[in-house]
N, C-alpha and C positions, 0 to 999 in steps of 0.2 A: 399619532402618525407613525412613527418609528417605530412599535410596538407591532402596527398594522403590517410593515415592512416585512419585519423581521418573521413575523406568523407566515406570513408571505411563502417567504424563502424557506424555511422549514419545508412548510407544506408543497411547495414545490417536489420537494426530494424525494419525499413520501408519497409523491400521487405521480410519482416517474415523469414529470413535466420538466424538458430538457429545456427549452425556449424560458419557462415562464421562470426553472432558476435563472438564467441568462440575465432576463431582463430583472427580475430582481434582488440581483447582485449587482447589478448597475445600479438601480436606485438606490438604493442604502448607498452605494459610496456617493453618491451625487448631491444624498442627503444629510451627507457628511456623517453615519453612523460609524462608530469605530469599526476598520477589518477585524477586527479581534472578537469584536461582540459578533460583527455575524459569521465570523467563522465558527463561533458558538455553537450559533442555531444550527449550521450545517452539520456540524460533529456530530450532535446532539441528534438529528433527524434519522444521519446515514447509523449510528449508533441504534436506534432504535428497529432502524429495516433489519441492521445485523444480529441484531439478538433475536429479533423474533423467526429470522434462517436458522440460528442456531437453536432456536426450541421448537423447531419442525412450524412455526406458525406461517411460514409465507416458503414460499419457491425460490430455484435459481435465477429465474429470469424476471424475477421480482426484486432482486439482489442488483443482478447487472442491470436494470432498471434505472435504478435508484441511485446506484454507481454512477453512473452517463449523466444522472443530470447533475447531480453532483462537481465529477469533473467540466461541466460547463459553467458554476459558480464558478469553481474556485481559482482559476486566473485572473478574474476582474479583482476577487479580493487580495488574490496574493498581490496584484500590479499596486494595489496602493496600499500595502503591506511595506513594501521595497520604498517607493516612493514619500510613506511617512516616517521612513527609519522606525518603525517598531517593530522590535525583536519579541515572537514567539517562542516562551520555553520547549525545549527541544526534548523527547522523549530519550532520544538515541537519535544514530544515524544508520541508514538502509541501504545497502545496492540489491538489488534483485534485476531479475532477465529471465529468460526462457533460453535453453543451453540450447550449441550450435546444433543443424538440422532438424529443428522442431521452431515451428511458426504458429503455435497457439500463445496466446493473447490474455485473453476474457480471465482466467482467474488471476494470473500476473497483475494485470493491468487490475481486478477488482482489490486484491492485496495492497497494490499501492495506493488506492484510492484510499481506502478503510486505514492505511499506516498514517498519513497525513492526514487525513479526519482525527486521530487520536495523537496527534504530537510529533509525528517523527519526521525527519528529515530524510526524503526520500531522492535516489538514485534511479530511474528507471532505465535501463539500459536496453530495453526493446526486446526482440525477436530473435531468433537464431544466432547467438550470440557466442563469439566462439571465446575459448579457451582462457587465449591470451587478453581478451579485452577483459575479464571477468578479474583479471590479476593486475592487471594497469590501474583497472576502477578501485579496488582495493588498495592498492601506492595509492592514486591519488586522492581520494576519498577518508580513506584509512575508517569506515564501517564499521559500527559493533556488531551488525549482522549482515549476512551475505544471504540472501537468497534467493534458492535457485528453482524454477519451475523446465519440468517435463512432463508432458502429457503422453508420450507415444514409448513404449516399452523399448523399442529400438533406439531411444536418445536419452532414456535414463540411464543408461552409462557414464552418458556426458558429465552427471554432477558427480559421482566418480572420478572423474579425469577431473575437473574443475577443482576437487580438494587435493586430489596428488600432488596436481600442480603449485597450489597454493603451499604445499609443505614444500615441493622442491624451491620454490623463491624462496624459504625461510621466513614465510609469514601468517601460517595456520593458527599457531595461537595468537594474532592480533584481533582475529576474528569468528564470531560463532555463524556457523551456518545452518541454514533450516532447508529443507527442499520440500519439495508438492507435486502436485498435479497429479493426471488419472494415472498414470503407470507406477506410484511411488506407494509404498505402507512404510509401519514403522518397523520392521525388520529389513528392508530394503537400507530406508534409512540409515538402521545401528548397522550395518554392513559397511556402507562406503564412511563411515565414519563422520556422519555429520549431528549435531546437536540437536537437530529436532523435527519432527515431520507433524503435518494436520494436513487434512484433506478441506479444508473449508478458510476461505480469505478471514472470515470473520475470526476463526481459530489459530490461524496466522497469527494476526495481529495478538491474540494471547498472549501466545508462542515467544514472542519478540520479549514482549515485557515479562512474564515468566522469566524467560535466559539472562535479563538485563537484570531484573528484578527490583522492577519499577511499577508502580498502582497505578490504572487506570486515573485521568487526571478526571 
């Protein structure tokens, strides 16, 4: 029966069925399956769509797909995650956002999805996000990586201004930064002086463990 569950929910992720992970992320906790085991399956699922983006075998919105139903398991797991006090080893910790006057989403939001499928304690700080909140989050967070998405050539400045700032509060080296999105390469990146650029959430999530220099769990 559990075994049927858990195939379940996998399969769910993989055939971009938002509802049917829904509800079977419900049943496994209802069926008293450990959160841990099926947040397994989900890694393990969203894991799978990710690699095969990363080897040209499936598309992007085969990706954000898969993402979406994903993030509709995983609050039912994380609520009894919390609720049976069991601690997930943690890969690292994450703030990421989208810098001020840019309001895209979709690869931020796939980033964090795919960072938390593989271990990490994540910060999502939303949308157009200015400056001084990116520097708050980092106090109180305290982050092994910060990172930062723009998509629009006119707000990738912004992760520019976001790292100056971070050296004027005196706290650049607490933390490494990566940045993305469509306006960003990796000479843009060595420019404003940040640690690391990919153009793909799955490559992200590399990225993070590369800098931390931690193995895929």
């Amino acid at each position: 029966m559990n075994s049927m569950i858990l195939e379940n929910l996998g399969k769910s992720v993989k055939e971009y069925d938002k509802e049917g992970a829904a509800r079977w992320a419900t049943t496994a906790m209802e069926e008293k399956i450990g959160p841990l085991e099926a947040l397994d399956v989900l890694t393990e699922a969203i894991r799978e769509i990710g690699d095969a983006f990363g080897a040209g075998e499936c598309f992007l919105p085969e990706l954000v797909s898969a993402a979406e139903a994903m993030q509709e398991a995983m609050p039912i797991i994380e609520a009894e995650l919390h609720a049976s006090g069991v601690q997930r080893k943690s890969a690292g910790k994450v703030v990421a956002g989208t810098v001020a006057g840019d309001i895209h989403n979709i690869g931020k939001s796939m980033l964090c999805t795919l960072l938390v499928a593989d271990g990490f304690q994540v910060f999502d700080l939303g949308i157009d996000v200015p400056t001084e909140r990116f520097i708050e989050a980092v106090k109180e967070h305290k982050p092994d990586v910060l990172a930062l998405s723009a998509l629009l050539t006119i707000t990738a400045m912004e992760q520019r201004n976001v790292i100056e700032a971070l050296k004027e509060a005196g706290i650049r080296d607490t933390v490494k930064v990566i940045v993305g999105g469509g306006a960003i390469s990796d000479d843009f990146a060595a420019s404003i002086g940040a640690e690391g650029y990919d153009p793909t959430a799955p490559g992200g999530v590399a990225l993070c463990r590369e800098l931390l220099g931690t193995e895929r769990r």
